[in-house]
N, C-alpha and C positions, 0 to 999 in steps of 0.2 A: 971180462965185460960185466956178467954179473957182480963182480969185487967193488967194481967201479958205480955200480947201480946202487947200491946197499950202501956205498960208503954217500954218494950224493944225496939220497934220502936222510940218511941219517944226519948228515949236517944241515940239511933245511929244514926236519924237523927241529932240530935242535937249538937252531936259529930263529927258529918263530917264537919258539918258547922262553927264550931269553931275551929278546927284547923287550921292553918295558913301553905301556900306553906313554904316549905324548899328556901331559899335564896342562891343556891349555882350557881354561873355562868354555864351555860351547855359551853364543851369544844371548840364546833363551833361557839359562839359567836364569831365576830369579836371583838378585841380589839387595842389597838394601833399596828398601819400597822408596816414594816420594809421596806427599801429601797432597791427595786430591779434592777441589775447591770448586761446588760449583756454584753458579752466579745465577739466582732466582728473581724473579718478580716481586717486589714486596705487596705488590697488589694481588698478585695469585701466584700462592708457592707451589704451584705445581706448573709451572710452565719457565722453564731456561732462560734467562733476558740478556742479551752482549753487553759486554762493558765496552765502551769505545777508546779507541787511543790510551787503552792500559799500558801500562809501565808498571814493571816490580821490580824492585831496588832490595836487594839483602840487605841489613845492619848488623856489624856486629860491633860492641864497643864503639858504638859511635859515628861508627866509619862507612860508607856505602862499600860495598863488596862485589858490584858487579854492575856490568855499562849496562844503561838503557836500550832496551828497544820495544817499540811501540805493537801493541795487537789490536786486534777487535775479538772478545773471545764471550764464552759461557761458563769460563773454567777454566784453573793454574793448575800447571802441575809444580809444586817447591819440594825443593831437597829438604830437608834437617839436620844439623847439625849431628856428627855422631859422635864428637868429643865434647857436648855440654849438652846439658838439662832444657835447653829455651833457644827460641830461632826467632829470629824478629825480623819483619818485612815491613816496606812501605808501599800502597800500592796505592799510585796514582790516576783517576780513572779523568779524561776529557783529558790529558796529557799534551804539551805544544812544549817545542823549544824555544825560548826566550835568549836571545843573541846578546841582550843587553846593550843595544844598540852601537852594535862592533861586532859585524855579518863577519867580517875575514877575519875574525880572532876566537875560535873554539874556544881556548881556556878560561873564557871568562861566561861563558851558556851555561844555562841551568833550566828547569825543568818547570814549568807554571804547570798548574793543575789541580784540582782536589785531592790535597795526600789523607792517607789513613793510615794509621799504622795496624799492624796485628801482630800480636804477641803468641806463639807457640810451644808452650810445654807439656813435657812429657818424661816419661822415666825411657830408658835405654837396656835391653837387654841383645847381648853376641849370641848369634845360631852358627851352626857349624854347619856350610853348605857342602862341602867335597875336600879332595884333597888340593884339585886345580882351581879351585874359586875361593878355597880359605872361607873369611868368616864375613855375616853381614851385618846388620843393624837391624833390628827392630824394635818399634816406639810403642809402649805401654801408655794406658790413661793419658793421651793426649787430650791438653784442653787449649780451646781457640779465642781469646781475650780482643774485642776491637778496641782501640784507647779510644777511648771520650774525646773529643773537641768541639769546636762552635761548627763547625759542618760538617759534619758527617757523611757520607754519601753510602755507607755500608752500615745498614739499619738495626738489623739482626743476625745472629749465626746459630744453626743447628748440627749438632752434631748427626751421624745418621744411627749410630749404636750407643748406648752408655757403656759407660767403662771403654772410649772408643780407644782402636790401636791402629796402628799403621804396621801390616804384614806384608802388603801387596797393591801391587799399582791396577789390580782388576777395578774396584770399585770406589765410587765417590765419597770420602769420609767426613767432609763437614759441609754443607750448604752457608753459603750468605746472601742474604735477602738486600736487594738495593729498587 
């Protein structure tokens, strides 16, 4: 009986010790940040102002990269690109669908609105988060570019640090004033 006792110990320790951790990222790892934007007063920047019926459109080359949908917010959260230098966005603020007068035929709507564009670059450097989460992205010297047009609706933008970077989605990195 005790043969039997020694030998079952001995293979559950020896079992515990040979199995290997499960490799699966836990979900509050941080991983590559996103770029936080908030939307100010131009009359008083210290006070949050909603943009109404926003829409953000990605572009890349040219091309919109992602379906519309409409918010009311104080602030975007955008991805970045992790394989180029610059992320380009349109954002549409007082946003309506336009049917182009052919209600039962989607493919031909498109988007009325005040566009902007904003241009975002930035240098890229890989951190090594674990062995189950591999590697992430983070954005050095990002700078935030609104393009010029005859209307404008996004006045000015402030960075909140110089030399700013994107490491983590805790806090707000650029303001723009509307």
């Amino acid at each position: 009986m005790k043969k039997i006792s020694l030998l079952f110990i001995i293979l559950i320790t020896v079992g515990n010790y040979s199995c290997e951790r499960d490799d699966i990222c836990p979900g509050a790892t941080p991983t590559t940040p996103r770029l936080i934007i908030d939307f100010l007063d131009a009359a008083d920047s210290d006070i949050q102002k909603n943009v109404f019926n926003l829409v953000v459109i990605g572009i890349d080359n040219g091309e919109i990269l992602s379906e519309y949908q409409f918010t009311n917010s104080n602030n975007v959260i955008l991805p970045l690109k992790t394989t180029d230098n610059t992320t380009e966005y349109i954002l549409i603020k007082n946003a309506s669908v336009n049917d182009n007068g052919t209600p039962n035929d989607e493919t031909d709507d498109f988007i009325d609105g005040n566009y902007d564009a904003i241009t975002i670059n930035y240098s890229r450097e890989e951190v090594y988060v674990s062995r189950a989460c591999g590697f992430k992205t983070i954005f050095k010297n990002v700078t935030l570019t609104i393009v010029e047009d005859d209307d404008n609706w996004m006045l000015s933008r402030q960075p909140l640090t110089d030399n700013q970077s994107v490491e983590d989605e805790t806090t707000t990195h650029f303001n723009i004033s509307h």
